[in-house]
C-alpha positions in Angstrom: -59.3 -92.3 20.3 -61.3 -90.7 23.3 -64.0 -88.4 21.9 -62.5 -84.9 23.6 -58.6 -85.5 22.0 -60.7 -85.8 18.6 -61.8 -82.2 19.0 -57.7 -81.5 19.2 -56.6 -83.1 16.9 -57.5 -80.6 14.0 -56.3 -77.1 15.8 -53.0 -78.7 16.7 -52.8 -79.8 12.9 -53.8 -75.9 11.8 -51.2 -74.0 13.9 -48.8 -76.3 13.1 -49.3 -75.5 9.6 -50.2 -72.0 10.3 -46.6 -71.7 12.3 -44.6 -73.3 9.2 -46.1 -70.7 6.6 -45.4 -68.0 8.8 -41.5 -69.0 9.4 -41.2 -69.5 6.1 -42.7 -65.7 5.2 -39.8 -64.4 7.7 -37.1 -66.4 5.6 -38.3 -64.5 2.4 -38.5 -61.0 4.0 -34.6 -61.6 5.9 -33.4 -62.8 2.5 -34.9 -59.8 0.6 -33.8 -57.5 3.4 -30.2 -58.6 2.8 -30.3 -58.3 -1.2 -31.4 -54.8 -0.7 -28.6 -54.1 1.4 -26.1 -56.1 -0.5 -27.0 -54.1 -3.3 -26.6 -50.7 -1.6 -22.8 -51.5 -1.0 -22.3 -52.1 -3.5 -23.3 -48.4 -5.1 -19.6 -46.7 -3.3 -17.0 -45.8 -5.0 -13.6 -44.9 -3.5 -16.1 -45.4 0.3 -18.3 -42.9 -0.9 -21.8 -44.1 -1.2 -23.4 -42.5 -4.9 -26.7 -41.1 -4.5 -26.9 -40.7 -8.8 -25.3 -40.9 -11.7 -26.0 -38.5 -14.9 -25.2 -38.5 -18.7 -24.7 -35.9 -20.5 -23.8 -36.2 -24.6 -21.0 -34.1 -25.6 -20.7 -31.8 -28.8 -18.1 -31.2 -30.6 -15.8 -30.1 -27.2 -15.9 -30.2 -23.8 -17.4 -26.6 -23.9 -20.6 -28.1 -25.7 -21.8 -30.5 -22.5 -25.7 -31.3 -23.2 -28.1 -31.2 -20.3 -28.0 -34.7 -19.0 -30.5 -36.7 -20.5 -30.7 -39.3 -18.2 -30.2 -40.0 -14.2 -30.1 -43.4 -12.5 -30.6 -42.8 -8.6 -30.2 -45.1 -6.1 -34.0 -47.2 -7.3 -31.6 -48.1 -10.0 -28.6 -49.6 -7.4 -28.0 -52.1 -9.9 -28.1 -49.9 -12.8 -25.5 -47.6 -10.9 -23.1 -50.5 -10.4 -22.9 -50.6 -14.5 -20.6 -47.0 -14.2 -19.1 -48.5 -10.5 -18.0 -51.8 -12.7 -16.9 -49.6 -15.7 -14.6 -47.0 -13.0 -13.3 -49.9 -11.3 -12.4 -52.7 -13.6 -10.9 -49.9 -16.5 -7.6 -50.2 -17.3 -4.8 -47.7 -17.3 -3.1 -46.9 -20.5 0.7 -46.3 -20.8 2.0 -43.4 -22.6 0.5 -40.2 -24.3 -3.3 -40.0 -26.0 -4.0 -37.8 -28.5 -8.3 -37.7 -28.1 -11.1 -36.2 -29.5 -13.9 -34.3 -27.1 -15.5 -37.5 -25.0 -19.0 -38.7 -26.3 -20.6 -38.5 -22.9 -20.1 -37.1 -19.8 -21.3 -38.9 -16.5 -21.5 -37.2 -13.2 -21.5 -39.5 -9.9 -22.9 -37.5 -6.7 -21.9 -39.0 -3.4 -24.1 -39.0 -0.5 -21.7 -36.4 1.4 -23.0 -34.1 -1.8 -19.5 -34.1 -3.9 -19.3 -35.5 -7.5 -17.0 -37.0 -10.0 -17.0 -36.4 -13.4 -15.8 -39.1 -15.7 -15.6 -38.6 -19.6 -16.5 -41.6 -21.4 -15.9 -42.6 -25.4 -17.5 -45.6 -26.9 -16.7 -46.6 -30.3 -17.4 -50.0 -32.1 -13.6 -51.0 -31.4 -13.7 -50.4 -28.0 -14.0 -48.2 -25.2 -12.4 -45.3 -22.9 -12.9 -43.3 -19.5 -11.2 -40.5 -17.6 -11.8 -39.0 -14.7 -12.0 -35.2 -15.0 -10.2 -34.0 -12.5 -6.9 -36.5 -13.9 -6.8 -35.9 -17.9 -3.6 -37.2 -18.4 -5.1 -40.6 -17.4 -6.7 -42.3 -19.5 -8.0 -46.1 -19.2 -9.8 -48.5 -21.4 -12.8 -50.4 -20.7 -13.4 -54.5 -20.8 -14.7 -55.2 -24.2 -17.5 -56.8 -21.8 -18.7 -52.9 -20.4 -18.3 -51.4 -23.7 -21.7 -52.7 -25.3 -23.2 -52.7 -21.6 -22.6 -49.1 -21.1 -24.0 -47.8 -24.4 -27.0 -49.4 -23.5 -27.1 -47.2 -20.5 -26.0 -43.7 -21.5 -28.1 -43.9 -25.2 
């Protein structure tokens, strides 16, 4: 090998590394761009993007609400598609409930500033929501969510 290509050799060797690490750096940041995203859809609700959701324990009626006593925002996304999962995948029930005051009460607020209040009971047999402003609705939870959920509104 002639003595000047020797001297060549080595920085086209480094910046053909140096170009692989960096391509590679890109990849990671484009694919953690797009989980961050993917994660942010999935935080709507009816289209409405939810800014945070709050719990609130409930006393003996729905006159005794408790200050909420805990608030997932959207640092939580994932945490807020726990109540998304449990408003979209509850079932309807036929007929008429009798019920008892609601053990919690969690408010969603929506990026346009409105909320929606659902009421939520968990029991050891099983689970139920309703949505405030439709209390002749009642639906019941996966058995999957029911655990889930206590964990977050305890």
């Amino acid at each position: 090998m002639p003595y000047k290509y020797k001297y060549l050799f080595f920085p086209m060797i480094f910046l053909l590394v140096l170009s692989f690490v960096g391509c590679n750096q890109k990849d990671a940041n484009l694919q953690e761009s797009k989980e961050k995203t993917n994660i942010i859809q999935n935080t709507k609700l009816d289209g409405k993007t939810i800014i945070s959701a709050t719990v609130s324990k409930v006393g003996e009626s729905m006159a005794d609400v408790k200050k909420p006593h805990i608030t997932y925002t959207q640092e939580n996304s994932k945490d807020l598609q726990v109540f998304v999962d449990a408003v979209r995948r509850a079932e309807k029930v036929n007929g008429v409930m009798d019920v008892t005051a609601p053990d919690f009460q969690i408010t969603l607020t929506f990026k346009d500033k409105t909320i929606s209040i659902y009421l939520l009971w968990l029991g050891d047999d099983g689970g139920a929501i309703m949505n405030e402003n439709d209390t002749h609705t009642m639906y019941t939870l996966p058995s999957d969510l029911n655990g889930i959920l206590y964990k977050y509104v305890k």
